[in-house]
N, C-alpha and C positions, 0 to 999 in steps of 0.2 A: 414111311410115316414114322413119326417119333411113339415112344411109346405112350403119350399119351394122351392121341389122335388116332381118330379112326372115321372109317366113312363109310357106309354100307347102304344098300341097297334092299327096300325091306320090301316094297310093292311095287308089283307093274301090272299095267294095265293098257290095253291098246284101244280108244277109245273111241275113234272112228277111223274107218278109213273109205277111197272112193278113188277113178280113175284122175289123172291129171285134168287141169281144163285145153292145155293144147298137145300137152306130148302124147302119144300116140304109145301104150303099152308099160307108161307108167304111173304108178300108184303112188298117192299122198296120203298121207294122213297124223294122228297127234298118240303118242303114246305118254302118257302119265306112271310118273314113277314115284316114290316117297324114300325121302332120303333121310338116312339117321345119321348125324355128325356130330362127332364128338372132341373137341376141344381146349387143351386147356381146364378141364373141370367140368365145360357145357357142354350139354345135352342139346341139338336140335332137331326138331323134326320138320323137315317142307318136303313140298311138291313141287317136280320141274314137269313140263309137259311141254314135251320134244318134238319139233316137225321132222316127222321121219320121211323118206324116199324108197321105192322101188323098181327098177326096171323088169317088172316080170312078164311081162306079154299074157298071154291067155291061157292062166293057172287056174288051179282051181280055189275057192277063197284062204284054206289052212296053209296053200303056199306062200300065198300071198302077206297073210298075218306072221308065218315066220319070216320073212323075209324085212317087215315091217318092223319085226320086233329083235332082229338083226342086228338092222340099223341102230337102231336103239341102245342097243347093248355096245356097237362099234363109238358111240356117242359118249355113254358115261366112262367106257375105257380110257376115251382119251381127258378126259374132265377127272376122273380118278388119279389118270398118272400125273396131271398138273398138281393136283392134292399133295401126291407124291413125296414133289419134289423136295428135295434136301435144300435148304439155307444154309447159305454159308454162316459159319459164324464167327465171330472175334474173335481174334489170338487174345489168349491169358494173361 
């Protein structure tokens, strides 16, 4: 990111979750996060709320909620490093 840009990650939240309706050992559900972006001079603050995924078969629920909020985390990784990315810019 340039210096001044930034993206962070201020809350998370997992805020429901429940077994699939047809897969057989996988778990659905929606994690809520609150994002602080800073660009350019602005400030903003939202909320994404992610359909996250798990294959855990018959855990017990704190496995499950990591594994929930895993996903989650594997999610705004790649959404961050799109942030990331460098622009080219014009030669001088």
């Amino acid at each position: 990111m340039t210096a001044g840009s930034s993206f962070t990650v201020t809350a998370c939240e997992l805020r429901y979750f429940g077994p699939h309706a047809t897969i057989k050992g996988r778990v659905t559900g929606v994690v809520r996060v609150q994002i602080e972006e800073r660009f350019m001079g602005n400030t903003v603050v939202y909320s994404l709320d992610l359909k996250v995924k798990a294959d855990t078969g018959n855990v017990p629920s704190d496995q499950v909620r990591t594994a929930l909020l895993a996903h989650a985390a594997h999610q705004l990784n790649r959404l961050k490093a799109r942030h990331s990315d460098k622009l080219p810019t014009a030669a001088e």
